[in-house]
C-alpha positions as CSV (number, residue, x, y, z in Angstrom):
1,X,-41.4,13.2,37.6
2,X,-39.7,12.4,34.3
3,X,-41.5,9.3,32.8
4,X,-39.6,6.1,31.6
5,X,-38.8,7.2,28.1
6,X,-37.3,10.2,29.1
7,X,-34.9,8.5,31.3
8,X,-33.9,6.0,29.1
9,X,-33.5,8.9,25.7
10,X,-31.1,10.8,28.4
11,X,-29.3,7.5,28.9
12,X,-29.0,6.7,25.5
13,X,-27.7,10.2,24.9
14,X,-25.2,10.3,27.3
15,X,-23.8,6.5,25.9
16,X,-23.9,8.1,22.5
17,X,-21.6,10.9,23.5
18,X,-19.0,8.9,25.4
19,X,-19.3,6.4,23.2
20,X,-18.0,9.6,20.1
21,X,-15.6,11.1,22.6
22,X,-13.6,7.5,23.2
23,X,-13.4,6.8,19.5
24,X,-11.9,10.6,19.2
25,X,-9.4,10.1,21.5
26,X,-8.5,6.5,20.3
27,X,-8.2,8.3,16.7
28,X,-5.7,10.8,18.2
29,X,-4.0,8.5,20.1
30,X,-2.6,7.4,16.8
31,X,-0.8,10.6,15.8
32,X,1.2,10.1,18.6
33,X,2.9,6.9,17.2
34,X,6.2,7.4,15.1
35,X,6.0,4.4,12.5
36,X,9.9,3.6,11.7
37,X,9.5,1.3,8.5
38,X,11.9,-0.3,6.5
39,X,11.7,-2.0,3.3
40,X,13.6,-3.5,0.4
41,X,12.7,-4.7,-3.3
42,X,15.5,-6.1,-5.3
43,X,14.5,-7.2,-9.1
44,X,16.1,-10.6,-9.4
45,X,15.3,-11.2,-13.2
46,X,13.4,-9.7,-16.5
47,X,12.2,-12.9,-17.4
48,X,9.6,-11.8,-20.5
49,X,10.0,-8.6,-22.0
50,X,7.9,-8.7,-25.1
51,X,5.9,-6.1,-27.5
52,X,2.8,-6.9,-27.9
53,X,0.8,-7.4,-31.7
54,X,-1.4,-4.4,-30.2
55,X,2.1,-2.5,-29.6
56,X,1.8,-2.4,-26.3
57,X,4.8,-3.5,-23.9
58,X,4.6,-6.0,-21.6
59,X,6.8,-7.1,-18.8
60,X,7.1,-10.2,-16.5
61,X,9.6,-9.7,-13.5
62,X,10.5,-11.7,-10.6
63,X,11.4,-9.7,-7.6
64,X,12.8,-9.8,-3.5
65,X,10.4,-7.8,-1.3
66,X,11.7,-7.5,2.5
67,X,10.1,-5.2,4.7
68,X,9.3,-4.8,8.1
69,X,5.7,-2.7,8.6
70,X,4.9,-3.4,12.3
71,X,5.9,-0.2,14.0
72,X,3.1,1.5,11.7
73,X,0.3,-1.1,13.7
74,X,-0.9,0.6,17.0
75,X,-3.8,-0.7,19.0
76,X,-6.1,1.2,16.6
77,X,-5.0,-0.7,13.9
78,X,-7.8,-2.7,11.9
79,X,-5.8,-4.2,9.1
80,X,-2.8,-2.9,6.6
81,X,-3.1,-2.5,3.2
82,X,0.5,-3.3,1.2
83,X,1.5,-2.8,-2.2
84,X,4.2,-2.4,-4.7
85,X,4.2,-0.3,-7.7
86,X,6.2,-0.3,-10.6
87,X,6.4,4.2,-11.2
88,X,8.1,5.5,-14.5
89,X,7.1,8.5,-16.8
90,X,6.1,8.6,-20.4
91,X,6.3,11.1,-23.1
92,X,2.8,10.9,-22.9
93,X,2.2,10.7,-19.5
94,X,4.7,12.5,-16.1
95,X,3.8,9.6,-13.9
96,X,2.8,6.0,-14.8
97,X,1.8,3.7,-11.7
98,X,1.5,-0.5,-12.0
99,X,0.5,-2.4,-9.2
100,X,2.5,-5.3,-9.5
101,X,1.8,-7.1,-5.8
102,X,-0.4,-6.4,-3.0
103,X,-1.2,-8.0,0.5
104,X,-3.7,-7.6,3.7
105,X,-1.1,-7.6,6.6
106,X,-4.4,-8.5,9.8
107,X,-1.8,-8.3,12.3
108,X,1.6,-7.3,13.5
109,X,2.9,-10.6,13.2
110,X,2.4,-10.7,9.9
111,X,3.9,-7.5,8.9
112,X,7.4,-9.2,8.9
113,X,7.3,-9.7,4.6
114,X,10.1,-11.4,2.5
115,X,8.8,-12.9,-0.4
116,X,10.3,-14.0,-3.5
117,X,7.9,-13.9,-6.5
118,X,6.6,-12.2,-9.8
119,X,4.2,-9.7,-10.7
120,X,1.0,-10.9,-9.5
121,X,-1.0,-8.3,-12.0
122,X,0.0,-7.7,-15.6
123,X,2.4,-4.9,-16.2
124,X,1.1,-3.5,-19.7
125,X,2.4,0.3,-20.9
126,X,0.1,1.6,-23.7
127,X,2.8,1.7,-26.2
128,X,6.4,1.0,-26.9
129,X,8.2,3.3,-24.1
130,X,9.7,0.6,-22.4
131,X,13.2,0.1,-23.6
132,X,15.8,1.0,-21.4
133,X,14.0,3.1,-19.7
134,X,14.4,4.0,-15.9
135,X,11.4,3.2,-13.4
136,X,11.2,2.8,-9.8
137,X,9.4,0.5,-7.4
138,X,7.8,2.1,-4.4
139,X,6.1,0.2,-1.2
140,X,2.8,1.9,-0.3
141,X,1.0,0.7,2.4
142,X,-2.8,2.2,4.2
143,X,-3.3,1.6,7.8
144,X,-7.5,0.8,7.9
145,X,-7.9,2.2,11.5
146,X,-10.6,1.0,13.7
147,X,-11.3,3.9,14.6
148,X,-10.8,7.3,12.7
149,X,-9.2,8.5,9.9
150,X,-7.4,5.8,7.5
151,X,-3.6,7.0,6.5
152,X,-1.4,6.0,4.0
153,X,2.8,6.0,3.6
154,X,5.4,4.6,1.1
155,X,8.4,4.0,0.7
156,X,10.8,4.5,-3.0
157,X,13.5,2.9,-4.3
158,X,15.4,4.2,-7.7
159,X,18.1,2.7,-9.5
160,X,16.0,0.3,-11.6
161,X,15.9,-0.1,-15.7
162,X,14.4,-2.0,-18.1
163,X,16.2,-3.8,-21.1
164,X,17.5,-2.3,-24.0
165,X,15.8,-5.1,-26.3
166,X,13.1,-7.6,-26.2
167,X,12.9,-11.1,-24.9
């Protein structure tokens, strides 16, 4: 006969592996979901535009962000990282990124978003490229599974420009 501790190491075993198997299908179970998101940032006002003593730009703006994110939740869906980057290139650089806002969306309900409001982090460029220069605001989001492997998405939108002087 098989003594106690065998028994129990085979039933421990066999948990384990169904245990792995469900959180593999639960992972692929979210392939199968076709997120439709929409979103919309409109830049309402410029309201400090300054260079810096350093020579640095700095920009305040107050913007409209409207977007609906609840057809990227599935049941596998922890939370949903959200946020909005200011993207523009330099001579010294192809591709500058600025967080400007960012939110934990915990639940479908919440990821319904219109907010009215200004950058939440400072928007700096190391130097004076700012001036009437063309930059566009892009809505990422990452869906933190509970299960799996964590994805990310976004969403651009061009046809944005900075002043042609200082404020």
């Amino acid at each position: 006969m098989h003594s106690v501790m065998l028994r129990a190491n085979a039933l421990v075993t066999f948990s384990v592996a169904i245990l792995a198997l469900m959180c593999a299908m639960a992972s692929l179970s979210d392939y199968l979901n076709s997120p439709s998101p929409t979103a919309q940032v409109q830049v309402l006002n410029v309201y400090r535009f300054q260079k810096k003593r350093n020579g640095d730009d700095e920009v305040s703006l107050t913007f409209n962000i409207s977007a609906n994110l609840q057809s990227v939740f599935t049941w596998n869906t922890k939370q949903v990282f959200v946020f909005l980057a200011a993207e523009y290139g330099t001579p010294k650089n192809a591709l500058n990124q600025i967080s400007l806002w960012d939110s934990i969306l915990p639940s479908k309900e919440d990821a319904k978003i219109w907010i009215q409001t200004t950058n939440k982090y400072t928007f700096v460029d190391q130097g004076s490229n700012l001036r009437n220069k063309d930059f566009n605001l892009t809505l990422h989001w990452h869906v933190m599974p509970k299960t799996g492997k964590m994805f990310a998405d976004k969403i651009a939108m061009t046809g944005f420009r900075f002043p042609e002087t200082y404020r």
